[in-house]
Every structure is written in C-alpha cells, then in structure tokens.
C-alpha positions in Angstrom: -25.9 12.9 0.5 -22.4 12.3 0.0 -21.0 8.3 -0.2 -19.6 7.8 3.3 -15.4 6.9 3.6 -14.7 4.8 6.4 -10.8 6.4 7.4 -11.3 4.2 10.7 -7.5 3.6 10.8 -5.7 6.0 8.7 -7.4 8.9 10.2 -4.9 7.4 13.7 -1.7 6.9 12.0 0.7 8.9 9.3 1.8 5.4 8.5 2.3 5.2 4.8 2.1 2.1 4.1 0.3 1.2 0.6 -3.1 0.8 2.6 -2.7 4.1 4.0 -1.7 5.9 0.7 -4.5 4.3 -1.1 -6.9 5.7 1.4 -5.4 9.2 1.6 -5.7 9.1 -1.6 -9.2 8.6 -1.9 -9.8 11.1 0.3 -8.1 13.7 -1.4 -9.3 12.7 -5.2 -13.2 12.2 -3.8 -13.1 15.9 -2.0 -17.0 16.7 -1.4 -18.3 13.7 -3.3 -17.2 11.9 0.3 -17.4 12.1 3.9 -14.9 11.1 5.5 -15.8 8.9 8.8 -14.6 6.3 11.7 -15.6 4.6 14.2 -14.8 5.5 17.7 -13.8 1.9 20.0 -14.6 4.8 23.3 -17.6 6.1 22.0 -18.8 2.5 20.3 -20.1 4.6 17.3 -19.7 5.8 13.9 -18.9 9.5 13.9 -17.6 11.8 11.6 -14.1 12.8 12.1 -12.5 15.3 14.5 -9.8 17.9 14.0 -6.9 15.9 14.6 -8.1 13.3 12.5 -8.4 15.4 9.8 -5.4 16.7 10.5 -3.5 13.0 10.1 -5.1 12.3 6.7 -3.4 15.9 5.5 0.3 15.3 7.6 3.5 15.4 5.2 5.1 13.6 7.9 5.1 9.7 8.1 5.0 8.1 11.4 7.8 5.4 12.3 5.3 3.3 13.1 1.8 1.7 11.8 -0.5 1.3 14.4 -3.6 3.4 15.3 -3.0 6.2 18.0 -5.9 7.6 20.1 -4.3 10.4 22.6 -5.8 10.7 25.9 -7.9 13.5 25.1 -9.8 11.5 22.4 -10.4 8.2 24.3 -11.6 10.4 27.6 -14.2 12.7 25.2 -15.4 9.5 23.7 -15.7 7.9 26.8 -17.6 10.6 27.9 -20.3 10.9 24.8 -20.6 7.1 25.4 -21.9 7.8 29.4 -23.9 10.8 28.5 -25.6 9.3 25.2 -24.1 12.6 23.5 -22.7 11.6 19.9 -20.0 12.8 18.5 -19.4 14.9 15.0 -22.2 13.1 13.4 -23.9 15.6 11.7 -22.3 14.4 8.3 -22.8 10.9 9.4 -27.1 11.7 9.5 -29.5 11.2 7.0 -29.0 8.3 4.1 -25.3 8.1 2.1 -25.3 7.2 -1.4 -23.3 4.4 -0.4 -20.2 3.9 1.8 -16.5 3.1 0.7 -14.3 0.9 2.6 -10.6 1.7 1.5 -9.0 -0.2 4.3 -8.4 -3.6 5.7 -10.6 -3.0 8.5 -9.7 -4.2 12.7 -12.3 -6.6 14.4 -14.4 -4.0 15.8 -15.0 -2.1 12.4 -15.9 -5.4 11.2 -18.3 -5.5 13.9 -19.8 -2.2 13.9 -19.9 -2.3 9.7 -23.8 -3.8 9.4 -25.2 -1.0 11.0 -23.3 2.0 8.8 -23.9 -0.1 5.7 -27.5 -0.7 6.3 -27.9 3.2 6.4 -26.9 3.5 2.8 -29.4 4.1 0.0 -26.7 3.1 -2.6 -23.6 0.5 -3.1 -21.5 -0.7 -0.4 -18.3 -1.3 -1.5 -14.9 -2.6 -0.6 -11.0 -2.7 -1.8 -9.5 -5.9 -1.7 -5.7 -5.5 -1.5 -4.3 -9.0 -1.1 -4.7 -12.4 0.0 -1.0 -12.7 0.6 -0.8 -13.5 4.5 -2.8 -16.4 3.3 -0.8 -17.5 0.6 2.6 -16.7 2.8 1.4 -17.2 6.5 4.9 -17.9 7.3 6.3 -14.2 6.2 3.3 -12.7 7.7 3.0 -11.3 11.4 0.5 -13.8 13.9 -2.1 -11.4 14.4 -2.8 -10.9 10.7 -2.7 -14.3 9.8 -4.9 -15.4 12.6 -7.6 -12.3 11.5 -7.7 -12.9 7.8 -10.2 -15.9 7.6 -12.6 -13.8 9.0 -12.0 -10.4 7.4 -12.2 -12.5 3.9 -16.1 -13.6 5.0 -17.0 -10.1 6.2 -16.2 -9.0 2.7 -19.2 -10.9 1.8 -21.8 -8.3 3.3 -20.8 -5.7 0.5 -22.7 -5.0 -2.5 -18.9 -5.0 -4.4 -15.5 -5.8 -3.8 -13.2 -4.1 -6.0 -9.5 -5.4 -6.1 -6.4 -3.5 -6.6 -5.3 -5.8 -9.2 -6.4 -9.2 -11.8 -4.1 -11.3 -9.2 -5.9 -10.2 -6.1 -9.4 -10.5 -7.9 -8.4 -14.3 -8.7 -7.1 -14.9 -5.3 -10.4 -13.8 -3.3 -12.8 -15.9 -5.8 -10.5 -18.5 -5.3 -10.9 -18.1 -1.5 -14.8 -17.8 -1.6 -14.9 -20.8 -4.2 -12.7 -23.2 -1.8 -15.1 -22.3 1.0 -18.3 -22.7 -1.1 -19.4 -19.8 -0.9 -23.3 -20.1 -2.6 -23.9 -16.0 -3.7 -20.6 -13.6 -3.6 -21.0 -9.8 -4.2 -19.2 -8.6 -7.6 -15.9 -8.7 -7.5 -14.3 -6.1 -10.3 -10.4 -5.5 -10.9 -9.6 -1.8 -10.6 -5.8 -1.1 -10.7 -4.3 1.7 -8.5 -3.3 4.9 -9.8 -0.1 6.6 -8.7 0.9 10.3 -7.8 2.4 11.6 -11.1 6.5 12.4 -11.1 6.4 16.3 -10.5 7.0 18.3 -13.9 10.1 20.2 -12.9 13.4 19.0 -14.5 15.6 16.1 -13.7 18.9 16.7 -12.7 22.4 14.5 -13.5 23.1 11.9 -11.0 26.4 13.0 -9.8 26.8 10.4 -7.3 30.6 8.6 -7.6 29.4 5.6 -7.8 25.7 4.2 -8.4 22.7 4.1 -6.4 20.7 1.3 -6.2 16.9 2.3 -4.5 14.7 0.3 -2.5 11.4 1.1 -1.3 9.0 -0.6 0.3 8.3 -1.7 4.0 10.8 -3.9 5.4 9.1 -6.9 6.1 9.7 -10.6 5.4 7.1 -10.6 2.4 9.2 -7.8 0.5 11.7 -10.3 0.3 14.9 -7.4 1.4 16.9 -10.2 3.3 17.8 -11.3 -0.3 18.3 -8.5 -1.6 20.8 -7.9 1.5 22.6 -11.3 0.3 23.0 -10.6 -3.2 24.0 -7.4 -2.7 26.8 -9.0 0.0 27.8 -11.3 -3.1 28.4 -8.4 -5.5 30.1 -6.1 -2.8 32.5 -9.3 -2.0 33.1 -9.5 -5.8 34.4 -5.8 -6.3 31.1 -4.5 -7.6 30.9 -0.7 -6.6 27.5 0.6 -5.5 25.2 2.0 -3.0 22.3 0.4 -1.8 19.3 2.8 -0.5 16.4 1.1 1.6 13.6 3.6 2.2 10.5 2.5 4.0 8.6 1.8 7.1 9.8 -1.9 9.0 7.9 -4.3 10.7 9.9 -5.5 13.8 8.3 -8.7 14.0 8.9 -10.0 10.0 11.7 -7.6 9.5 13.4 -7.5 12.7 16.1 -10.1 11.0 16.7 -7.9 8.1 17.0 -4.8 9.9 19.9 -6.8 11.9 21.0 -7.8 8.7 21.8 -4.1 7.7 22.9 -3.1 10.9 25.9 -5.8 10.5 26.5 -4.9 6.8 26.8 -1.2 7.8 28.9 -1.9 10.6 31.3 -4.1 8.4 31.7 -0.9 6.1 29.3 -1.9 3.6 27.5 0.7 1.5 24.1 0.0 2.4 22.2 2.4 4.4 18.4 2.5 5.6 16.4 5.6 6.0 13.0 4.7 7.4 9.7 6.1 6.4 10.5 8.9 4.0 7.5 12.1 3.0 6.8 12.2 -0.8 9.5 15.0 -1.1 12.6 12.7 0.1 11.1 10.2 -1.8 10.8 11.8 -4.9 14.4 12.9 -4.4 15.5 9.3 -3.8 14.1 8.4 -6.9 15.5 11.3 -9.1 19.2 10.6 -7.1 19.4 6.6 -8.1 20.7 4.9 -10.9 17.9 2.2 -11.4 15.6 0.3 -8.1 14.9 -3.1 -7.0 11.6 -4.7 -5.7 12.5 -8.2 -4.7 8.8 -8.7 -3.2 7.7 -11.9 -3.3 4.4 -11.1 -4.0 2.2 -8.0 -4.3 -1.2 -6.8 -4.5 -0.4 -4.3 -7.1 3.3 -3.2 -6.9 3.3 0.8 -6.2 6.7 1.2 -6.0 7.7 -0.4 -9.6 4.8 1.8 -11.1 6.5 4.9 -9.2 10.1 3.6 -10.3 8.6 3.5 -14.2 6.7 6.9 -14.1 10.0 8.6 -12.9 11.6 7.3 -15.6 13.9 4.8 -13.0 14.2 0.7 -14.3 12.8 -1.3 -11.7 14.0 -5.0 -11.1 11.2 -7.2 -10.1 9.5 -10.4 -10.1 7.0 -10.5 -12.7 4.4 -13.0 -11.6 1.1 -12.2 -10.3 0.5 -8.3 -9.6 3.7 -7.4 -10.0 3.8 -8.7 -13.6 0.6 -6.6 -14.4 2.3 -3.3 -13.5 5.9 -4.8 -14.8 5.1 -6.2 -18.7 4.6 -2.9 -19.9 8.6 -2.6 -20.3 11.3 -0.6 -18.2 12.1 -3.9 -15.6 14.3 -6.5 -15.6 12.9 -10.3 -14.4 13.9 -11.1 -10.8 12.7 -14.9 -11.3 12.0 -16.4 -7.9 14.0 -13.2 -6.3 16.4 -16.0 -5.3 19.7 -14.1 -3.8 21.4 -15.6 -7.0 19.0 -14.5 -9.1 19.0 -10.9 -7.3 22.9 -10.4 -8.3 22.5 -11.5 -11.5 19.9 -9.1 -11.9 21.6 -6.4 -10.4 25.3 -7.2 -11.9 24.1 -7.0 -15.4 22.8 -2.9 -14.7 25.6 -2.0 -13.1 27.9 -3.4 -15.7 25.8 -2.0 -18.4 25.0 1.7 -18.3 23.7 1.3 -21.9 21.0 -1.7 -20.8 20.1 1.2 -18.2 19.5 3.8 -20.9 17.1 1.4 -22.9 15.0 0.5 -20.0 14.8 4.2 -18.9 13.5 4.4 -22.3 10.9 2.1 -22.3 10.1 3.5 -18.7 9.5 7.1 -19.8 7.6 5.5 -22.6 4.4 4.1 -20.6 1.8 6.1 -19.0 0.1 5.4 -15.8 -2.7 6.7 -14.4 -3.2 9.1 -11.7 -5.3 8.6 -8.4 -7.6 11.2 -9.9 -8.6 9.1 -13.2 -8.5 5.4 -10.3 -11.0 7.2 -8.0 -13.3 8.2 -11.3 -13.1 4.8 -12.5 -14.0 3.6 -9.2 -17.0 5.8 -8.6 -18.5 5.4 -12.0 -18.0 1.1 -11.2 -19.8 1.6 -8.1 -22.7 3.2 -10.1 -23.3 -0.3 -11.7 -23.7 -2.3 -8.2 -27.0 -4.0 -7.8 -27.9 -4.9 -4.0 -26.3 -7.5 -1.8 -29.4 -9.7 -0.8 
C-alpha cells in the first residue's frame, strides 16, 4: 500500500503559507505513491479525505486567512459517523502503509491521534521540520504558537525521521533535543525545498515609470516588513523614486502594526501598496513586473521567496545568515546585515541608483539552478527508504 500523507490542515484552508505550499506540493509531486489523509476532530478518527477536501488541496484561489475551516455539513456527518460507529472514507486509510509522511506542523489533536496512524505503518514514519523560530523569536511570534512548540518539538520524537527544510533548521532541532537531554533521537536529515520552476514563456520589458520594488512573504513580525516600511520612508523622504509591492497573507496579531503602518504611508501619498494573498499567476506576474525584491526576514526556515526571486531571474536583498544564507550564497542577492532600517535603505539605495549592479545580479541569478518540487519529493522518498525503526 501506498505511504499515508497526513493533509490534516491544509486539506481546511487555501492558505498559502510556506507550510501549506510545501504540503500541496507533496501531494501533487507524490500522485499515487501517497494517500492523502486527515484526521476528523467530529469523527475522532483518521479518515481518508472527502470531496471538498480534495478540492482545497487543488484551489488556484488563496484564502485571506490561515486557519482550518470545517463547514457545517462536515462537522454534522462526522458527528454522525462518530454516534453510529460508521467511519468515514477509510477505505484507503485500511490495510498496512508503507509509512506515513507528516508535511505539516501538526495542531494538538493530530499530535494526539498520531500513535495510533503511525503504529499502523509497516515502513518509516517521517516528519518535516520547518523551523524552530517561535522559539528563537517568541517575542515576534503569536501566543498560541509559542505556548505549543515545546510540545510539538517532543512529539517529533515518536518518528522514525525528521527531515528539515534546511542545514539551519536541522541544527536548531538537535540543538533543542540536546538542551533537553534527549537520550535516543530519530535521524534527523537536511533536505532543502524545491521550488515551482519560472514558466518557460518569455519575459517581457518592465515598462513601469519608475521601479518596482517586490515583497513577498506573509506580513508578520518575523518577516521583519515594519523595516522595510521605515527604510523605504527614509528613501521616499530623500527623493528616491519607487514603488514598493507587498504581496502575501498577514497575521493580524504580529502584523496588525505593519499593516497600520501601510495604511498611514498610503494615505500620506506614499507609493506603497499591499495586495494580500496572491494565486501563482499574479504572483508570477509580480515577479516578471519588478525591478529587483526584498526579503528583510529575520530569520527563515529555508527562504522560498529569495529562491523564487533567483529562479525568475529577479535580485533578491536579504539577510544571509542561517537559512536564508543557504539559498542566498549562490549569488544574485545583496546582504541585508541585521535588516536594520538603515541597513535596509542602504541596501535598497544602491539598486535603485545602479541599474548596472541590477544587471550583474540578474546575471548571477539566471545563472544558478534550483531544483523543482519533483526532484525534493524524489529525494525525500528515496531518504525515507534508508530509515531504520524508532524503538
């Protein structure tokens, strides 16, 4: 039997966030090598999934917000199977998996429910590790998360394998496991993202009167956007001539300051304006339409928007410690430092003042190769092959 894909929350949302595009991904690369599951909170269960939830994993459209959804319908039938001992679309869920694949950073009561689905599988039981970053940065992080992570980190333990996004999140979870002395950990492997390749048709001139500056990324306090907002302040008070772009789904209770922020900035006549969540086709627009983009994260667990900016041939500014330096050394970005406001203008004044410094870090972008979700979720597969056990 196919390896079991635990889609829990991003079979309820059309969130992308980089959680959720890393698990549609998956999905889509693993085709019949996986079957897709959740588990129902109404039902208590592990089922396979339903129409509509199939249906959320395929949607073009991104949601405006990140949480789970269950419409009425769902919650009553699960209910009901729950009273009458009737299970849901298990059918793919019976019999033994080759193992089971946990993509996402799972609630609570998947936490709960995950010893009996893993003890069902014949093969390895892995995780992805994304980040330790709420820990590292409790104070840019929302409540809830922060107060979670301790425990999510120890039910990471139960897997056979753990494989993190990147060499900086690897580091960070032994790191985690060492300072609570943890005696046996699974193996813990760096696998780095892949990315969805630039499409092949042509690019077009920019034709925009004056340049576009691109942000993507959720606006949050992590990401770090409330400096960008500053610097860019700084240069607009100094005559500099530019558009800035934000792109990407906000957090109102980290990023309820920054989206203020804007809101002020657009209202004072600034040229700043913020889009939300955009589909892959605005998004590939937004990256084809922009001069060069700016990351001014903090810190990552990989970094998919630089790797994105670099594939399509865009410079990226970014910091380049950690994660973000793995995707970043390869060439194409300019150093963000600390991402201090300061160091954000200075960053951003020496591209716009130099179309030529632009041209030789599109060149270096266009240079490097990254690879796809395809080759990530081969690599992946043929990793989990090696896995011994978990005693």
């Amino acid at each position: 039997m196919p390896l079991l894909l635990d889609l829990s929350h991003t079979s309820h949302t059309r969130a992308r966030t980089g959680v959720q595009r890393v698990a549609r991904a998956l999905y889509r690369e693993l085709g019949p090598r996986a079957v897709p599951i959740c588990f129902d909170p109404y039902e208590a269960a592990w089922r396979g999934l339903e129409p509509f939830e199939v249906n959320n994993l395929a949607a073009a459209d991104p949601s405006a917000g990140r949480g789970a959804h269950w419409p009425f319908a769902a919650r009553l039938k699960g209910r009901l199977r729950r009273l009458t001992s009737r299970p849901g679309p298990s059918t793919d869920v019976a019999g033994e998996p080759s193992g089971v694949l946990v993509p996402e950073i799972f609630s609570p009561l998947v936490g709960a429910a995950l010893p009996k689905i893993l003890s069902t599988a014949s093969g390895p039981r892995v995780a992805l590790f994304h980040d330790a970053i709420v820990l590292q940065y409790p104070e840019l992080s929302p409540r809830a998360t922060v107060a979670r992570f301790p425990a999510y980190l120890r039910e990471l333990l139960q897997f056979d394998g753990v494989a993190a996004v990147s060499e900086s999140s690897r580091a960070a979870l032994l790191d985690y496991w060492k300072w609570l002395g943890v005696p046996s950990m699974p193996e813990v492997a760096a696998i780095p993202l892949g990315i969805d390749p630039p499409p092949a048709s042509k690019e077009t001139a920019r034709s925009a009167a004056i340049p576009t500056v691109l942000c993507v990324g959720s606006i949050e306090g992590r990401k770090n956007q409330a400096a960008l907002l500053d610097a860019c302040e700084s240069l607009w008070s100094g005559g500099a001539r530019f558009e800035l772009r934000l792109i990407g789904l906000a957090n109102k209770e980290t990023g309820g300051a920054t989206l203020e922020r804007i809101r002020q900035l657009s209202s004072a006549g600034r040229p700043v304006r913020y889009e939300g969540p955009a589909d892959d086709a605005a998004l590939e627009e937004a990256y084809r339409d922009c001069d060069f983009t700016v990351y001014p994260s903090i810190a990552e667990g990989f970094g998919l928007p630089v790797a994105e900016s670099l594939a399509r041939g865009r410079a990226c500014l970014c910091r380049m410690e950690g994660a973000l330096g793995e995707v970043a050394r390869g060439g194409g970005c300019v150093d963000l430092g600390r991402a201090s406001p300061a160091e954000i203008a200075a960053a951003m004044g020496l591209l716009l003042g130099s179309p030529a410094k632009v041209a030789a870090l599109e060149s270096e972008a266009r240079a490097r190769r990254f690879k796809t979700w395809a080759v990530y979720a081969d690599e992946l597969l043929g990793w989990m092959g090696t896995l011994r056990r978990n005693p």
